[in-house]
N, C-alpha and C positions, 0 to 999 in steps of 0.2 A: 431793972426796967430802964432803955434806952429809952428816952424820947428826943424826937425832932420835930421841930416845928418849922426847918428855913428851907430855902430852896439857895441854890448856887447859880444866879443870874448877873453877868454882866462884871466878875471879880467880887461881888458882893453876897453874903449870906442874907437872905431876905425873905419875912414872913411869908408864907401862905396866904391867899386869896382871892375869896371866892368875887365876880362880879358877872358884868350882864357877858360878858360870854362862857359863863362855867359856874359851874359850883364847886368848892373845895370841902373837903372831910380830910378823915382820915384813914390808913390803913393799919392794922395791928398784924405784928409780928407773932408769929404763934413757933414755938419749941415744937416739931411732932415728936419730939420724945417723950413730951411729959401734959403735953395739950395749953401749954401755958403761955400766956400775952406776953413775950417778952420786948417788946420794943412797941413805937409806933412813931409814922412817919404821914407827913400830910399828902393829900391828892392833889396833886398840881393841876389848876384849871387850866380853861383853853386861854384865859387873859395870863394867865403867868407863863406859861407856853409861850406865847405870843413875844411875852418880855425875852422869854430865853431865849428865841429862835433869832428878836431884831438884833440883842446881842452879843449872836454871832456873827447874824451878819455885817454886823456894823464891825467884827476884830477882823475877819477877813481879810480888806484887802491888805492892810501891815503885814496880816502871818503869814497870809501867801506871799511876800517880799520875801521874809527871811531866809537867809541860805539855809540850805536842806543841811547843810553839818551843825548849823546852829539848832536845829530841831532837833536833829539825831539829842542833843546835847542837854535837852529839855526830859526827852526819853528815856536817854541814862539816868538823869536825876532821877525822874520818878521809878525808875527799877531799883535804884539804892533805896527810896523812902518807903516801897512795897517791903526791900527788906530786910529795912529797921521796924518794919511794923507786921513783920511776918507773923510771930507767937498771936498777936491781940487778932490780926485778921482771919488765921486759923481757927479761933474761938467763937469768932463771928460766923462765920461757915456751919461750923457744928451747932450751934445754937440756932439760925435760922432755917438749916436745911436738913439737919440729921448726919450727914455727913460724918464719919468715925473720925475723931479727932488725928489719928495717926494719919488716915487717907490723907486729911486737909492740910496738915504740914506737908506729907510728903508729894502726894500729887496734884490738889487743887492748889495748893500756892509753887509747887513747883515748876506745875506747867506756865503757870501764867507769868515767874520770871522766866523759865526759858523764853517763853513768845516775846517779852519785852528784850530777849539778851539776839533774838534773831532779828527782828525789826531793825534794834540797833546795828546790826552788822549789817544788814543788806541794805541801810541807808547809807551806810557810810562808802556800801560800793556802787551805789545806784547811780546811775548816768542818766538824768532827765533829758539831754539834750543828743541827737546823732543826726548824720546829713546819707538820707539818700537818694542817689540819680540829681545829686545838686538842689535837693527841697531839705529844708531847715525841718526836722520832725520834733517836736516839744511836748514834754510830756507836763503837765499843769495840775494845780487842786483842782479837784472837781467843787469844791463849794463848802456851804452847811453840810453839816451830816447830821443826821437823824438816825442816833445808834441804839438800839432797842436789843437788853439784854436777857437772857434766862434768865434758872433759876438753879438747876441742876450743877453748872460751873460756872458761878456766876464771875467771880472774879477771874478767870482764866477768858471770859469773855470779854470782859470791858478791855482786858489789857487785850486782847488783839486788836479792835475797834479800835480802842484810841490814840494806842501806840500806832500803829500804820497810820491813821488819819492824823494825826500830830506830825509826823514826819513826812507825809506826802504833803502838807501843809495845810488841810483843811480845818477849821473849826468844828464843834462839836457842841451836841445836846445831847446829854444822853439820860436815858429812860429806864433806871433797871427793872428786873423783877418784882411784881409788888408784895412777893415770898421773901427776896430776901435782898432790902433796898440797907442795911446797914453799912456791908462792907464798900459799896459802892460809893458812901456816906467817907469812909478813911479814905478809901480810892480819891476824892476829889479833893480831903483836905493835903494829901500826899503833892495832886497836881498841884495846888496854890504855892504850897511849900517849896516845889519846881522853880517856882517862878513862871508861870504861865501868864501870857499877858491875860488884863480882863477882858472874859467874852470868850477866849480861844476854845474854854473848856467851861460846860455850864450842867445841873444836876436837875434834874424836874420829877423825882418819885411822881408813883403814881400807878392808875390802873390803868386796861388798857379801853376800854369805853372811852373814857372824858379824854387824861393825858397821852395815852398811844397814836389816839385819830385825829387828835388835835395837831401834834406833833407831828404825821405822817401826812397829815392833807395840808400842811402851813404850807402858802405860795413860795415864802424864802428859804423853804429846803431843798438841795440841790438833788440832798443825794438821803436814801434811806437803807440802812443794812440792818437785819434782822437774825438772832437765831429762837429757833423755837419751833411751834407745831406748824404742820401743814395749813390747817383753818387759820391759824396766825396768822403766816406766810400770806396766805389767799387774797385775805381782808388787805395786807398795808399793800400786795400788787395792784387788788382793786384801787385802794385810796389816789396811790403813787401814779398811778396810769393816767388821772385827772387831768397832773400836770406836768406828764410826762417824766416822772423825776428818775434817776438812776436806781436801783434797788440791789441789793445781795441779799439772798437769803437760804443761812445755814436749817435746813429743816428737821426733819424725821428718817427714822433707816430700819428696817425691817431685813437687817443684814445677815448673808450666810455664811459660815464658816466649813470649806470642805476636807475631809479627814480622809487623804486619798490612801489605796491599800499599804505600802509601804511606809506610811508613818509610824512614831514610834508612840504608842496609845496610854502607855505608863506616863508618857510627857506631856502627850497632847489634849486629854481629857481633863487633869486639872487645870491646864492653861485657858480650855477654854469654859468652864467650869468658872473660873474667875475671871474672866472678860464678860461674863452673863451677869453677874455676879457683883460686881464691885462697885463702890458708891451707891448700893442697894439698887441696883440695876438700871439706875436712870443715867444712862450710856448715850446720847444716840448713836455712836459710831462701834456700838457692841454685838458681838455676833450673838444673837437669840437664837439665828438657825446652827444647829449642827448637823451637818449631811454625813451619816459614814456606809461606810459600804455594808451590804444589808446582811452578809457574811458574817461581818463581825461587830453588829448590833449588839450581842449579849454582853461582849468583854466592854463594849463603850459603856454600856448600862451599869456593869456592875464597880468601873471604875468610878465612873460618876457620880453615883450614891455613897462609895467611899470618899471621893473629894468632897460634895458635898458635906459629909459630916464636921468638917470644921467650919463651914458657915453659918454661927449660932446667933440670933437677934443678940442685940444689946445695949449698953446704954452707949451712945456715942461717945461721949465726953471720958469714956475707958480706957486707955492705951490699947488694951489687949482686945477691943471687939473688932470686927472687921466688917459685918452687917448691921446697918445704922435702920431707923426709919424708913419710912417715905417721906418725903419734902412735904407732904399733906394729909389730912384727913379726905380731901379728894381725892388725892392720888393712891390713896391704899382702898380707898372704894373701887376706883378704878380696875386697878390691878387684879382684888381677889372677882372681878366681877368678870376679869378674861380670865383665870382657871376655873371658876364655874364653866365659863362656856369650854374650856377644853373639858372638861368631865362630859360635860352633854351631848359633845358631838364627838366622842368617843376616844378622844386623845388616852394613852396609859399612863395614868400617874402613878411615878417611881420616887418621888421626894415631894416633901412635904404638900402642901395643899390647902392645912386646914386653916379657919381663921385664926387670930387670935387677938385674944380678947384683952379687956385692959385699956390703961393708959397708954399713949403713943399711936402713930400710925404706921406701927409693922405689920408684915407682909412674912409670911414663911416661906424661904427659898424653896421652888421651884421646880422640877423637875418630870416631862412631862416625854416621851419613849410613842411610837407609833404615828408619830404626828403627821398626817397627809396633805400636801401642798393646798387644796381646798380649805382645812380648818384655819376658823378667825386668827387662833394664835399661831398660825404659820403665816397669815395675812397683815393682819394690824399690829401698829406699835401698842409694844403693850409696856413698855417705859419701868420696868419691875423687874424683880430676880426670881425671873423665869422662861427656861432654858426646853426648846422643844428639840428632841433628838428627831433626826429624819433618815428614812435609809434608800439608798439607790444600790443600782445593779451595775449599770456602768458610767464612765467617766462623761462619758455627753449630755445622761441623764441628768449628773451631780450639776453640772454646770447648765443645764434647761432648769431645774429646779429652784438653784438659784437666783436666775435672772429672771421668775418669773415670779416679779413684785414691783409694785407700783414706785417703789423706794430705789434709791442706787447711791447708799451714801459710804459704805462701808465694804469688804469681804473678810476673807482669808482662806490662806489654804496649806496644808500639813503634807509634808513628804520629804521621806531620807532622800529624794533628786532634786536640790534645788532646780535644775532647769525644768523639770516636769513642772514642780511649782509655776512657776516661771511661765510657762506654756498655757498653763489654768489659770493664771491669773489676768493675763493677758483675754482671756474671753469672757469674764464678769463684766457685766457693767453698770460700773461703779468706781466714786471717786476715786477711791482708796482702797488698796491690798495689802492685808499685812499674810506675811510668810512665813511660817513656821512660830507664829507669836508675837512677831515683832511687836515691838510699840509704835507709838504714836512720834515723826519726826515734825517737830513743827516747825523747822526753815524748811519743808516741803508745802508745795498746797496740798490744803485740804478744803474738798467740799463738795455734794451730788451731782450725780444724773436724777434725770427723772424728777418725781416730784419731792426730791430731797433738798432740791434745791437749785440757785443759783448765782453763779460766783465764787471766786477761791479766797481763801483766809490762811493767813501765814507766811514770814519773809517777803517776800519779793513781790511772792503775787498777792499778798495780802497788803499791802504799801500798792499795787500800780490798780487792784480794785478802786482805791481812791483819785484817781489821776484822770484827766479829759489828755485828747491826743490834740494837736495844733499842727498842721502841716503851714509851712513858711516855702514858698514857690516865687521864681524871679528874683532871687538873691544871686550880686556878685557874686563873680568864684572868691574865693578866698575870705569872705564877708563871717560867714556862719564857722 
């Protein structure tokens, strides 16, 4: 059993509590592996909020002084002490989210030191300062930030958030998940350990009612960046719109993956089989849709169902499983409550389906053949491992089909001609194309069209999301 009871306000670890602008509780960490309390951390009210937001504002104006290579240098630190504390963080993960312990060494803390190893490098090439037509142009912190993280990746979250916002020099609150506020818990003893001044960098667990809105409507937040659901999303647009404040937010995807005729289908169907698939399908940037040509619907189907086969529940904490939980007992309500509706409205189910019972909250991979651009689960996130086949006749089709979702965070697209690739990828619209499988680069931006979002995260453009522009006009020549 974890317990916390402090918040990280102002360089100090400091009780929980409740007064006349908030109430304080607590929340409980729950295992969905085994339905079991394993931690609990307190709800930061809107008065301890309050304390965390003044400060940051009060370390500001210092951190915004320091040269940006002195930040970079703060950021290196913290990606060494992420990973000297890789194994226990790892642990953390699988224990609050489900996550296969293998995944979480090798891609949840993976990714989240790449993002810290990218930040580092494009600060250290970043040029805040250029002169054009004779105007001084500066690039500045934008402020407080008000970083509000998942739950699904969580710690690959905070590290983009804070790493860019430390380095573009803004100060920080941040809010994680109140699924899974542990790791976020090393994350901040890692930062002190940095060397961060007091204030730069502050923790406020919590839900999102009392500490989210709190957090999100404070007058001295500059700036708000968010990942999460669309309704999330909505709500801190509304809050932030108040008082005008800056916002990024990475949202939801309902992404397609197209499997054009010359792809090689021995390749491409477990590929994408386990982009549906992995980290028990709570993706957002994962293709759910697969488009293939209607031709050769049967061989996709019956590769499928063979990849499929090595996707068996199990216990996370196993080396050898590969499908974990759901992050919740919500979230596996959720899920089997969208392949009900795909049975209903007539989707063919060709892999699993059925519930299953027990402790934990697993979900039986997915696999659902005939699916019509109309039906829910070709429409809504369904945040689970499960994977709708869809089939078109021709290539304009594939690509109308695709772009017709409210979502545009993700694609892809399979073919032995990269430029054909190339050519289809270019008429999605959506942040992000991956090509014949690729992965995920993160010194690239990433982040939506559409109601996926707004704003990019990663390297460069994930550092100048944090930045206000300064134009300087009537300077000598030679001045600037």
């Amino acid at each position: 059993m974890i317990e916390r009871d402090d918040l990280l306000i102002g360089g100090e670890w400091t009780a929980a509590h409740g007064g006349a602008l908030g109430t304080s509780g607590t929340l409980d960490v729950v295992d969905p592996a085994t339905d079991e309390v394993v931690g609990r951390v307190p709800i930061a009210s809107a008065e301890d909020v309050d304390a965390a937001v003044r400060a940051a504002a009060a370390a500001f104006p210092a951190w915004s002084e320091v040269p940006m290579t002195e930040r970079v240098a703060l950021v290196e630190r913290i990606r060494a002490g992420v990973e000297e504390r890789r194994e226990e963080l790892a642990a953390l993960l699988t224990l609050q989210m489900g996550t296969p312990i293998t995944f979480a060494r090798q891609a949840q803390l993976g990714v989240a030191l790449a993002d810290l190893d990218e930040i580092v490098k494009a600060g250290r090439d970043y040029a805040a300062e250029e002169v054009i037509g004779g105007a001084l142009v500066v690039r500045e912190p934008a402020g407080v930030v008000a970083a509000i993280t998942p739950w699904n990746f969580p710690l690959h979250q905070i590290a983009l958030k804070v790493g860019a916002a430390l380095v573009a020099g803004c100060t920080i609150v941040l809010k994680p998940s109140e699924l899974t506020p542990l790791d976020a818990y090393v994350f901040a003893e890692i930062v002190q350990a940095a060397g961060a001044p007091a204030g730069v960098f502050n923790l406020v667990p919590g839900d999102g009612p009392v500490t989210g809105e709190a957090l999100v409507a404070h007058p001295l937040v500059d700036m708000v960046t968010l990942t999460g659901s669309v309704r999330a999303g909505a709500r801190v647009a509304e809050l932030a719109a108040r008082t005008i404040k800056r916002v990024t937010l990475e949202l939801g995807g309902k992404s397609a993956g197209i499997v054009l005729d010359d792809a090689d289908l021995a390749t491409v169907v477990p590929q994408a089989v386990r982009g549906c698939f992995a980290n028990s399908g709570q993706v957002c940037a994962a293709l759910t849709r697969v488009l293939v040509p209607e031709h050769l619907l049967g061989e996709v189907e019956r590769l499928a169902v063979e990849a499929a086969s090595g996707w068996v529940p199990g216990p996370p904490s196993d080396p050898a499983t590969r499908l974990g939980p759901q992050a919740s007992r919500r979230q596996q309500r959720i899920v089997q409550g969208y392949i009900e509706a795909g049975i209903a409205e007539g989707a063919r189910l060709i892999v699993g389906g059925a519930p299953i019972e027990g402790p934990g909250a697993y979900v039986s991979p997915t696999i659902f053949s005939g699916v019509r651009p109309e039906m829910t689960i070709a429409r809504e996130e369904i945040f689970g491992p499960v994977l709708s086949i869809m089939s078109y006749t021709t290539e304009d089709e594939a690509v109308a089909i695709a772009n017709d979702s409210e979502y545009g965070l993700s694609g892809g697209v399979w073919s032995a001609d990269p430029a054909r690739a190339l050519a289809v990828a270019r008429r999605l619209r959506t942040g992000m194309v991956s090509v014949n499988g690729a992965g995920l680069n993160v010194a690239a931006p990433f982040g939506g069209y559409k109601r996926s979002g707004v704003g990019r995260e990663g390297g460069r453009y994930g550092i100048e999301e944090f930045l206000e522009t300064k134009t300087v006009v009537g300077m000598p020549e030679g001045v600037a």
